[in-house]
C-alpha positions as CSV (number, residue, x, y, z in Angstrom):
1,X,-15.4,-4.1,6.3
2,X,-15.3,-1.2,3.5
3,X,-12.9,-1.5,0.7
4,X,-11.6,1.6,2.2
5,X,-10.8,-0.2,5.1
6,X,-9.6,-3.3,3.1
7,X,-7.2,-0.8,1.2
8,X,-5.5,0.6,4.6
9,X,-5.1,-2.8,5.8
10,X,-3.5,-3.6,2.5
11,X,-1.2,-1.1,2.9
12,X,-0.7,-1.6,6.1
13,X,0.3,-5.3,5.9
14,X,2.4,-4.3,2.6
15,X,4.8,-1.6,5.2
16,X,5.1,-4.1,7.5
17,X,6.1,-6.8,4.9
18,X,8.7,-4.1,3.5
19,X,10.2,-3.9,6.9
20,X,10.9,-7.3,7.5
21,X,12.3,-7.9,3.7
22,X,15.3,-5.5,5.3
23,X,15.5,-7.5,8.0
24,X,15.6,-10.7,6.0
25,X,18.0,-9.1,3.4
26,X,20.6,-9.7,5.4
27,X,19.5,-12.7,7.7
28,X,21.4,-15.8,7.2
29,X,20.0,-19.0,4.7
30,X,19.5,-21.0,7.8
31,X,16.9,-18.3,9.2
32,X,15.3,-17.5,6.1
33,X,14.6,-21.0,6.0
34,X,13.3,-21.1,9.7
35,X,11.3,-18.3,9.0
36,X,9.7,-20.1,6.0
37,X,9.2,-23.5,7.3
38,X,7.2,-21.3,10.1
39,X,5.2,-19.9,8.0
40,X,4.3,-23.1,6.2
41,X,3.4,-24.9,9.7
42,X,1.7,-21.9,10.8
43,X,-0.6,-22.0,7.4
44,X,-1.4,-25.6,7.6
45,X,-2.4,-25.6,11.4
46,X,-4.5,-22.5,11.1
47,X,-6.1,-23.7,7.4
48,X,-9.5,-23.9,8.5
49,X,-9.7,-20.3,10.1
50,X,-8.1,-19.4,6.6
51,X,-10.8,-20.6,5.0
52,X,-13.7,-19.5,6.9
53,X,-12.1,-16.2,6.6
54,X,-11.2,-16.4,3.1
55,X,-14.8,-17.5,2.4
56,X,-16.1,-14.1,4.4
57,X,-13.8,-11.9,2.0
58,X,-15.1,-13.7,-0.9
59,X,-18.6,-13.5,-0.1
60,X,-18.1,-9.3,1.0
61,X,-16.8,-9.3,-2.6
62,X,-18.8,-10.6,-4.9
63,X,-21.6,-8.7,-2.6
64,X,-19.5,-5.5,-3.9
65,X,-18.4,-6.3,-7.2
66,X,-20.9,-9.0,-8.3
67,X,-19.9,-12.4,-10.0
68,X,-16.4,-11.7,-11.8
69,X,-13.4,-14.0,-12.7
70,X,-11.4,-12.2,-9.9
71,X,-13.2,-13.0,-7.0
72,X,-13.4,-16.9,-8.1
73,X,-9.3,-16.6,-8.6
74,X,-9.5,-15.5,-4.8
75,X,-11.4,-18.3,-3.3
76,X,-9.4,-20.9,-1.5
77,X,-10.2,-24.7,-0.9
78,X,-7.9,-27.0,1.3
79,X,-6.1,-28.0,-2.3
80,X,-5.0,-24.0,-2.7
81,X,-4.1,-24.3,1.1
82,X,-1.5,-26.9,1.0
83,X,0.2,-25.8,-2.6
84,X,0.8,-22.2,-0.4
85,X,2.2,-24.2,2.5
86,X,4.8,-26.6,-0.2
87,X,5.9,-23.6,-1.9
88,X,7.0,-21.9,1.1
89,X,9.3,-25.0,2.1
């Protein structure tokens, strides 16, 4: 995948995330929690495609920007994984 593509995906995802903030605006505490206790579950059970995907990104990055502090900061390990999924509950 391009950066260009990378960048309209971006965007993409970041539209769609703006849509649903409305819709969560004014969504009661009970569902936002739903909603978040969804999205933990949904990052533990699918951690090892996360990974193997993250690791693909990683390695398309450093192929395209070499070996810099950034792309290190993006890496994820099963540690990373589960600090996402408690922060979210």
């Amino acid at each position: 995948m391009s950066l260009d593509n990378v960048y309209e995906e971006v965007l993409l995802k970041a539209k769609k995330a703006r849509e649903a903030s409305k819709i969560l605006a004014v969504a009661s505490s009970e569902t936002k929690n739903k909603a978040l206790r969804s999205a933990a579950t949904a990052i533990v059970e699918n951690k090892e495609y996360i990974l193997k995907e993250n690791e693909k990104d990683v390695e398309t990055l450093k192929k395209t920007l070499g070996e810099v502090p950034l792309v290190d900061r993006l890496l994820l390990n099963q540690k990373r994984i589960e600090e996402m999924a408690n922060g979210l509950v």
